[in-house]
C-alpha positions as protocol buffer text, in pm:
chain_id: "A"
residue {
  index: 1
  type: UNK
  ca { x: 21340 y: 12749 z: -4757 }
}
residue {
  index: 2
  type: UNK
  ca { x: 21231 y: 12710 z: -4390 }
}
residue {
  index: 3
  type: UNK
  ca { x: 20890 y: 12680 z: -4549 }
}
residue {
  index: 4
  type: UNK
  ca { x: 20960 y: 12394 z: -4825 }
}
residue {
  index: 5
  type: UNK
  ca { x: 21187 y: 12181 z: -4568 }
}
residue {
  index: 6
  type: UNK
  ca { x: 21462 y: 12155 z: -4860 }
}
residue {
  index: 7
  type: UNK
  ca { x: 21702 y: 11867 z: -4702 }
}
residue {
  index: 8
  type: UNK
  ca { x: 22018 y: 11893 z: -4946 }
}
residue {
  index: 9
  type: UNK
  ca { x: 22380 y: 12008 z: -4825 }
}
residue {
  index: 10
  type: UNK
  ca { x: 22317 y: 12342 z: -5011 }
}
residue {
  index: 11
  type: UNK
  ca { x: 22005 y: 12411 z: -4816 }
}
residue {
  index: 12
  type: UNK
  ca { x: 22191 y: 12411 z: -4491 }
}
residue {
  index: 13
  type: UNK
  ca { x: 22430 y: 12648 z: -4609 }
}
residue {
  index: 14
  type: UNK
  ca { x: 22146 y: 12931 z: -4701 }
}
residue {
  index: 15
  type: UNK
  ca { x: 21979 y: 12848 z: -4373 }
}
residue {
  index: 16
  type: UNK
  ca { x: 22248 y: 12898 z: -4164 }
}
residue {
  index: 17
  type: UNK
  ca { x: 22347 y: 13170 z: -4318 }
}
residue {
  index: 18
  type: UNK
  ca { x: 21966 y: 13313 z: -4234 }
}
residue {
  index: 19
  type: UNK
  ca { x: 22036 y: 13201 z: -3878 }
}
residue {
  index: 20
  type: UNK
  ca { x: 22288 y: 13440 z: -3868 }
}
residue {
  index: 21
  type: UNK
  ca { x: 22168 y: 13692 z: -4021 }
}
residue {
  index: 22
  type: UNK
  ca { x: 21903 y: 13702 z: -3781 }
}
residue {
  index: 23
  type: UNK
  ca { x: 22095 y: 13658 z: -3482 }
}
residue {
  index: 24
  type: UNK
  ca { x: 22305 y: 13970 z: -3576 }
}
residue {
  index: 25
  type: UNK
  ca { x: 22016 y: 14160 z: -3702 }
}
residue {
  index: 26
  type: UNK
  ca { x: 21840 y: 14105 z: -3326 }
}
residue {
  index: 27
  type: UNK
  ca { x: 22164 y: 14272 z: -3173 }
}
residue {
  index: 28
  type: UNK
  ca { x: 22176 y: 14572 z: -3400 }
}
residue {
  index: 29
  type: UNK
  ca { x: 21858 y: 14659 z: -3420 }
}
residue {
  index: 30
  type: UNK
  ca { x: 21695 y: 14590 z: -3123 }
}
residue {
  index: 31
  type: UNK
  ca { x: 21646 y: 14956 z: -2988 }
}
residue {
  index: 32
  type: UNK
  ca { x: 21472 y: 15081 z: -3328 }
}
residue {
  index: 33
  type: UNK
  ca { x: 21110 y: 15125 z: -3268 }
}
residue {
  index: 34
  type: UNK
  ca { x: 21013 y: 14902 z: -3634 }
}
residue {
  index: 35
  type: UNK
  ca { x: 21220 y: 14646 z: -3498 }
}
residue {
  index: 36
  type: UNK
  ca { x: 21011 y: 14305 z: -3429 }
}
residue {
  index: 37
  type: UNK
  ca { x: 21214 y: 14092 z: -3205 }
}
residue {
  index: 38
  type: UNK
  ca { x: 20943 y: 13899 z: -3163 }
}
residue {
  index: 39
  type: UNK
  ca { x: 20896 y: 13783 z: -3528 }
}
residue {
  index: 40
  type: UNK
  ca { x: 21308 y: 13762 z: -3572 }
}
residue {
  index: 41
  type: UNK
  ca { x: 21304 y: 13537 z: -3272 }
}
residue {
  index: 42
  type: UNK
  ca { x: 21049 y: 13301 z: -3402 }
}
residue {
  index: 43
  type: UNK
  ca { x: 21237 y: 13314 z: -3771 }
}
residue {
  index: 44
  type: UNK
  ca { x: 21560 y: 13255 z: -3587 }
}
residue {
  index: 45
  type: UNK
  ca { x: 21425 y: 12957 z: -3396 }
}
residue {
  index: 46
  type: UNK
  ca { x: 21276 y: 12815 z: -3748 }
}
residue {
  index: 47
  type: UNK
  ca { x: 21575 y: 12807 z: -3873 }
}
residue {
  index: 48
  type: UNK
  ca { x: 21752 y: 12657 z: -3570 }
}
residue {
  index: 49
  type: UNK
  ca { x: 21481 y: 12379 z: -3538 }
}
residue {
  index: 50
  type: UNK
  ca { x: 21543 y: 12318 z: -3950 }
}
residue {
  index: 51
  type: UNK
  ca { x: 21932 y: 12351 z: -3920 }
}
residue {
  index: 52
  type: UNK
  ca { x: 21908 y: 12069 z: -3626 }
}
residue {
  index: 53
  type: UNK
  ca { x: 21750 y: 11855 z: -3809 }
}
residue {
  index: 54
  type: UNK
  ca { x: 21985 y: 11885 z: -4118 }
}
residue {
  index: 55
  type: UNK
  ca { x: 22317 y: 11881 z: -3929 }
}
residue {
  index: 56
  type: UNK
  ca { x: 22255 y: 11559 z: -3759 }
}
residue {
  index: 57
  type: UNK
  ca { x: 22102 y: 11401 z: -4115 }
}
residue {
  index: 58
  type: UNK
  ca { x: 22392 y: 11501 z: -4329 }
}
residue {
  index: 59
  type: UNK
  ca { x: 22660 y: 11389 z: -4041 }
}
residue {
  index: 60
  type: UNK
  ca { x: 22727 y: 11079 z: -4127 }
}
residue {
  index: 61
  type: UNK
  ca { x: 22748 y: 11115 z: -4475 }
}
residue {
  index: 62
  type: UNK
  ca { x: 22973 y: 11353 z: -4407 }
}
residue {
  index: 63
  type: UNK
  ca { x: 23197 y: 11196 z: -4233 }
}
residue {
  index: 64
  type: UNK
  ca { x: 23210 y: 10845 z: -4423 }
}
residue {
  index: 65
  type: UNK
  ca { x: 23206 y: 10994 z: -4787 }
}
residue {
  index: 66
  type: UNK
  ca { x: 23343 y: 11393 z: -4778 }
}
residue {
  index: 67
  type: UNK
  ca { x: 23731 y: 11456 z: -4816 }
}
residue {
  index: 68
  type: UNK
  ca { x: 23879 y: 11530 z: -4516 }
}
residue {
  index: 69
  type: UNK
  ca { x: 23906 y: 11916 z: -4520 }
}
residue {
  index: 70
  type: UNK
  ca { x: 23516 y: 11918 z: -4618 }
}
residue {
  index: 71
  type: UNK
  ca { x: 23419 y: 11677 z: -4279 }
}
residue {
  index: 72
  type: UNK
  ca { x: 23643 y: 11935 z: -4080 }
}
residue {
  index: 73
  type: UNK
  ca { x: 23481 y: 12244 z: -4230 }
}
residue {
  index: 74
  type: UNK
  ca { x: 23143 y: 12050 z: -4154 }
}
residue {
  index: 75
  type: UNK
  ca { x: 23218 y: 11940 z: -3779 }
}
residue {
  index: 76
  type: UNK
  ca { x: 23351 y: 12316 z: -3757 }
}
residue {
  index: 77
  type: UNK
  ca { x: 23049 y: 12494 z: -3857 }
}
residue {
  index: 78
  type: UNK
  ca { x: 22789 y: 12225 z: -3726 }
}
residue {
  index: 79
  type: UNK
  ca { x: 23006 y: 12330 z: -3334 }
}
residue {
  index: 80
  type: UNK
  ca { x: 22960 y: 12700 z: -3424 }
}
residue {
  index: 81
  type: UNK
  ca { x: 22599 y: 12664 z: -3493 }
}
residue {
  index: 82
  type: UNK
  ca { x: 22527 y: 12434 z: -3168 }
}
residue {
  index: 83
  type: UNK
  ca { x: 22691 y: 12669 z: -2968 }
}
residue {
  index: 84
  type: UNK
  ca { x: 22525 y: 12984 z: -3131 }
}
residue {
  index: 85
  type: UNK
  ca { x: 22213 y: 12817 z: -3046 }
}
residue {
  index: 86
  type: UNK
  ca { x: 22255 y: 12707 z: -2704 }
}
residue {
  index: 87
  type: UNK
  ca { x: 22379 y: 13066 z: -2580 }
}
residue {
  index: 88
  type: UNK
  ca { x: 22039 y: 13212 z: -2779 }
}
residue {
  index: 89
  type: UNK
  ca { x: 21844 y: 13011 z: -2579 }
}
residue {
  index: 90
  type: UNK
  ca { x: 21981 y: 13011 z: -2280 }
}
residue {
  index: 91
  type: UNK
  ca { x: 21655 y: 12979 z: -2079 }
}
residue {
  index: 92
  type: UNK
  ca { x: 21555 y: 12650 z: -2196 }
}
residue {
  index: 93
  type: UNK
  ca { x: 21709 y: 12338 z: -2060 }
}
residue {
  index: 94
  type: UNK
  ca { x: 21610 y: 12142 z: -2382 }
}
residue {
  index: 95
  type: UNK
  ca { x: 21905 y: 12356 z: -2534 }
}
residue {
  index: 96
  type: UNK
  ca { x: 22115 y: 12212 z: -2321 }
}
residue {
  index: 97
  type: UNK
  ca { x: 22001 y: 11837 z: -2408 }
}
residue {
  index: 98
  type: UNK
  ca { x: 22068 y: 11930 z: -2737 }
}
residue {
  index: 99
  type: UNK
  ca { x: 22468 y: 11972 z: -2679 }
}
residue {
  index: 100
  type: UNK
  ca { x: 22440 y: 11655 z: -2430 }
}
residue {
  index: 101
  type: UNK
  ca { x: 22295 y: 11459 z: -2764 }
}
residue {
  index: 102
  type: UNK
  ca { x: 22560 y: 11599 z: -2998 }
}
residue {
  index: 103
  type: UNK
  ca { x: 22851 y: 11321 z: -3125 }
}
residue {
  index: 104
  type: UNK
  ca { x: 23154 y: 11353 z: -2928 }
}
residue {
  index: 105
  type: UNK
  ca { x: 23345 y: 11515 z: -3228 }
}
residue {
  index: 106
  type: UNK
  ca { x: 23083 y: 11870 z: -3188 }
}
residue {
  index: 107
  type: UNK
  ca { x: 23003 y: 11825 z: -2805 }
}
residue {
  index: 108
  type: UNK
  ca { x: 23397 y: 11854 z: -2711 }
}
residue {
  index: 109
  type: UNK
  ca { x: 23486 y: 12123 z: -2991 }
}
residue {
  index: 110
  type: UNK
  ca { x: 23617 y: 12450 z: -2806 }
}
residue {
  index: 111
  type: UNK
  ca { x: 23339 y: 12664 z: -2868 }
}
residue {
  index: 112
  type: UNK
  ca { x: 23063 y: 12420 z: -2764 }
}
residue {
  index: 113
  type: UNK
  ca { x: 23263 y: 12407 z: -2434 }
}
residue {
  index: 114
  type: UNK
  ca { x: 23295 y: 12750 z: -2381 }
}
residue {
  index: 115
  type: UNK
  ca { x: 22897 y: 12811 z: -2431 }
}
residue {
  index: 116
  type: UNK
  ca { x: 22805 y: 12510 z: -2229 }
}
residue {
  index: 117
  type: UNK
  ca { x: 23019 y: 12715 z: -1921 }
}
residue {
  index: 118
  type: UNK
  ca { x: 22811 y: 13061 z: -1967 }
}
residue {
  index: 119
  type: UNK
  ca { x: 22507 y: 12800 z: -2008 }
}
residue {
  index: 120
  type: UNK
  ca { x: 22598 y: 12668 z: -1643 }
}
residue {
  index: 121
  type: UNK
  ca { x: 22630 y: 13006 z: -1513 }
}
residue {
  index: 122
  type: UNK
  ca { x: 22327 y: 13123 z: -1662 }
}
residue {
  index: 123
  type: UNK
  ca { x: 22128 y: 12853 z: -1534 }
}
residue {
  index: 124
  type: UNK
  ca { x: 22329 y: 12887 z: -1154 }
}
residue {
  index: 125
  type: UNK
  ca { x: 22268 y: 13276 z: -1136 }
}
residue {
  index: 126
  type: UNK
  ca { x: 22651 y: 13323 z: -1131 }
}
residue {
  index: 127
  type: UNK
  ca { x: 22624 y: 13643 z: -1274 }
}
residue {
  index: 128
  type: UNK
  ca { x: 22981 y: 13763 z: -1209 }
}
residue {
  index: 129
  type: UNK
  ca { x: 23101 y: 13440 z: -1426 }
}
residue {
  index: 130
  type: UNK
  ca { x: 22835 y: 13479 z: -1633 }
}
residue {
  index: 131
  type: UNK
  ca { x: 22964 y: 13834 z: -1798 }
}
residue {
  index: 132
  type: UNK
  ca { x: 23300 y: 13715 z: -1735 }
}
residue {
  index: 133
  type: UNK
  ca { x: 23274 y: 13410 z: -2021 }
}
residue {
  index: 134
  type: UNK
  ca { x: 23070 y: 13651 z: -2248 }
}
residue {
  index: 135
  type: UNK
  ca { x: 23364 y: 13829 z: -2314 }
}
residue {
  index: 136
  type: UNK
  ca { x: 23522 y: 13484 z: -2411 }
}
residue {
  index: 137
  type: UNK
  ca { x: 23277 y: 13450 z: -2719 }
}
residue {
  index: 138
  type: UNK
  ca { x: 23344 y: 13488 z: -3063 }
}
residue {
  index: 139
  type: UNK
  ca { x: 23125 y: 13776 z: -3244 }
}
residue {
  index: 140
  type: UNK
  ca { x: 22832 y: 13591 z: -3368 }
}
residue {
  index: 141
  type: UNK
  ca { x: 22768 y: 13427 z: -2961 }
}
residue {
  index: 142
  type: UNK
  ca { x: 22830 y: 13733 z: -2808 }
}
residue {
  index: 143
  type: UNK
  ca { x: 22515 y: 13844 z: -3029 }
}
residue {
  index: 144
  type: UNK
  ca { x: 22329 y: 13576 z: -2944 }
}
residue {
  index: 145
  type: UNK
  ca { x: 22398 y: 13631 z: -2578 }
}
residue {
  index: 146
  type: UNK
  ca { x: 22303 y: 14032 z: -2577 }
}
residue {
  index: 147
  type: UNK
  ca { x: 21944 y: 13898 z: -2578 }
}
residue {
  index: 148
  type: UNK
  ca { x: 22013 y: 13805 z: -2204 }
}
residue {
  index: 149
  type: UNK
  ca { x: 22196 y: 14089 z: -2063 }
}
residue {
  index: 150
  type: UNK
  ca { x: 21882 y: 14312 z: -1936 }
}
residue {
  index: 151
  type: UNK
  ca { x: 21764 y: 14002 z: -1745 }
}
residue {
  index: 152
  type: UNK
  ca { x: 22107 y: 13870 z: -1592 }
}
residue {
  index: 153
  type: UNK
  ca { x: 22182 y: 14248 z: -1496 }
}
residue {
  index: 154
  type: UNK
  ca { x: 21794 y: 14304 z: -1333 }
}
residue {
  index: 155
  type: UNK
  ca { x: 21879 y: 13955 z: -1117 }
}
residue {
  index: 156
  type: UNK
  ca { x: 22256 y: 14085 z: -1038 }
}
residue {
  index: 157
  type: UNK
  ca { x: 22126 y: 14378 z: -910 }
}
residue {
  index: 158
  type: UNK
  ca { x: 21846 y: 14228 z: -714 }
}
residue {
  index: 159
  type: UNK
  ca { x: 22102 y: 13968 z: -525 }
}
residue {
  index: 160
  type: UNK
  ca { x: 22363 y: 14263 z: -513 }
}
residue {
  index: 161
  type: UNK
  ca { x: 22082 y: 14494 z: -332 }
}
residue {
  index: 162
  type: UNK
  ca { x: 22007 y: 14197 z: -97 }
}
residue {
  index: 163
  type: UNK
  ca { x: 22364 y: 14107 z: -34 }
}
residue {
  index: 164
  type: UNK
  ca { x: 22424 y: 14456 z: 21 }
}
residue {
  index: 165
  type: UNK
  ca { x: 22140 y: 14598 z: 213 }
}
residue {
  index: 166
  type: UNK
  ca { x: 22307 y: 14666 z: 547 }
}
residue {
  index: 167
  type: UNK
  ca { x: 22362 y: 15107 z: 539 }
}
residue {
  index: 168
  type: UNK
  ca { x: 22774 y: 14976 z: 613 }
}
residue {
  index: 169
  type: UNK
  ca { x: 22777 y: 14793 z: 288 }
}
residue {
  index: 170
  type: UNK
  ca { x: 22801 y: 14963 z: -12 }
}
residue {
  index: 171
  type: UNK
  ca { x: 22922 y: 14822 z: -355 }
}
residue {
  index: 172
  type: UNK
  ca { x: 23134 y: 15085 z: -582 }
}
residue {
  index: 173
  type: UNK
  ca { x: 22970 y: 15152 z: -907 }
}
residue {
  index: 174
  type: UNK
  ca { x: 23305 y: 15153 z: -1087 }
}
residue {
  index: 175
  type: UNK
  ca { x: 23351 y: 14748 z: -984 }
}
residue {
  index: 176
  type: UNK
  ca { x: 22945 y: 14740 z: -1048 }
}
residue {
  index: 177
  type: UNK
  ca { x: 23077 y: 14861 z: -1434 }
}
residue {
  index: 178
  type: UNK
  ca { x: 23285 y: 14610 z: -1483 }
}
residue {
  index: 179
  type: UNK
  ca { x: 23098 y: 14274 z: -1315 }
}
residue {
  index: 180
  type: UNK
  ca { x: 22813 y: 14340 z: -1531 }
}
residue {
  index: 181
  type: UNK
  ca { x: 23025 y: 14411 z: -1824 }
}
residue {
  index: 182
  type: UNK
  ca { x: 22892 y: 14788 z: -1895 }
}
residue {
  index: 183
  type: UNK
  ca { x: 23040 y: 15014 z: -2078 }
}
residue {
  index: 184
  type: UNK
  ca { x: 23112 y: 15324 z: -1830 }
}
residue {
  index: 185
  type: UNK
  ca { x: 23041 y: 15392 z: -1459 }
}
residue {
  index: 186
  type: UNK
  ca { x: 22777 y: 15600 z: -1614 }
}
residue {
  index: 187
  type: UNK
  ca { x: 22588 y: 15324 z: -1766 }
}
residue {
  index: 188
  type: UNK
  ca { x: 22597 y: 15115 z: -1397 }
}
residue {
  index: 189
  type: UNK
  ca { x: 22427 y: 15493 z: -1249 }
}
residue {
  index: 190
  type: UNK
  ca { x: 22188 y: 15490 z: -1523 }
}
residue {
  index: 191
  type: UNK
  ca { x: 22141 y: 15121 z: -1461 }
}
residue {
  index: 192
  type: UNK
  ca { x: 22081 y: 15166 z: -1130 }
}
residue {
  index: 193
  type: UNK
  ca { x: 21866 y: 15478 z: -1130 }
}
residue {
  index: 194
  type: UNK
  ca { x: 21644 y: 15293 z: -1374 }
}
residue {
  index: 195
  type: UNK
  ca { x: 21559 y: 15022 z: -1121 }
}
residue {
  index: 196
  type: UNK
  ca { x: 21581 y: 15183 z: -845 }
}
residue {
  index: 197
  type: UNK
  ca { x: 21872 y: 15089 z: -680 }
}
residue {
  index: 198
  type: UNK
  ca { x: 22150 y: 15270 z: -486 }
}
residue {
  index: 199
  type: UNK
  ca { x: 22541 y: 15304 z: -482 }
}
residue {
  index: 200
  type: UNK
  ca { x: 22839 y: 15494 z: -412 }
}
């Protein structure tokens, strides 16, 4: 459908639903070695680009001609997808003049303002807030966000190793666990070990 640039109502239904399926598909498969997160990435941005492109034509209409409950629906899933696409790309800053272009009814929905805050942090290196709004998201962002988390931990631990390079400074890796939003102290050794990096 991504293909044949189908423009009705319907069509943004199935491609949205694509979108997702995607999105999730990158977070649960990512560690299988037949897994091409290259190729899902590029078919999750197609459908992004088409979905952009069909929310803003279909808005209006929308709006002016659909019964109430069906513009609400709309404006609900049109905030869900803008948000789910702002946290998946949160390294490009024409992401974030997407949600600064959006009508005032998306932009200032919840969930757009709750991804626009991890997209600050992201973009500030606030790692600590960073991981702490992740665990804010609904399901389908925090999938979209898992694409960062090997990147924004690498950084963390390169400012933490900085910040902490004096032999009197050391940085427990039980709090190290929980600012980068591991799993186990186990995971912040292995973590560490992997890159290098010491800790108590």
């Amino acid at each position: 459908m991504t293909i044949q640039r189908l423009h009705c109502v319907r069509s943004l239904g199935i491609v949205r639903q694509c979108f997702i399926y995607f999105i999730y598909s990158e977070y649960r498969l990512c560690q299988s070695p037949h897994f091409s997160l290259h190729l899902t990435a590029g078919l999750a941005q197609r459908c992004a680009s088409q979905l952009i492109q069909l929310y803003a034509q279909h808005y209006n209409v929308m709006m002016d001609r659909a019964p109430w409950a069906e513009a609400a629906s709309f404006q609900e899933d049109w905030a869900e997808f803008a948000a789910c696409h702002l946290i998946y790309n949160l390294d490009l800053v024409e992401a974030g003049y997407h949600i600064l272009s959006l009508p005032p009814e998306i932009r200032y929905q919840n969930v757009v303002q709750l991804s626009w805050r991890v997209f600050l942090a992201h973009r500030h290196n606030n790692y600590v807030r960073f991981f702490q709004l992740v665990q804010q998201l609904p399901q389908l962002l925090a999938c979209a966000a898992h694409r960062h988390f090997t990147t924004c931990r690498r950084k963390a631990l390169k400012v933490m190793c900085t910040a902490y390079s004096s032999r009197n400074s050391r940085f427990p890796v039980s709090q190290l666990s929980k600012v980068l939003a591991l799993d186990s102290t186990e995971n912040a050794a292995s973590l560490c070990a992997y890159h290098g990096k010491f800790y108590i």
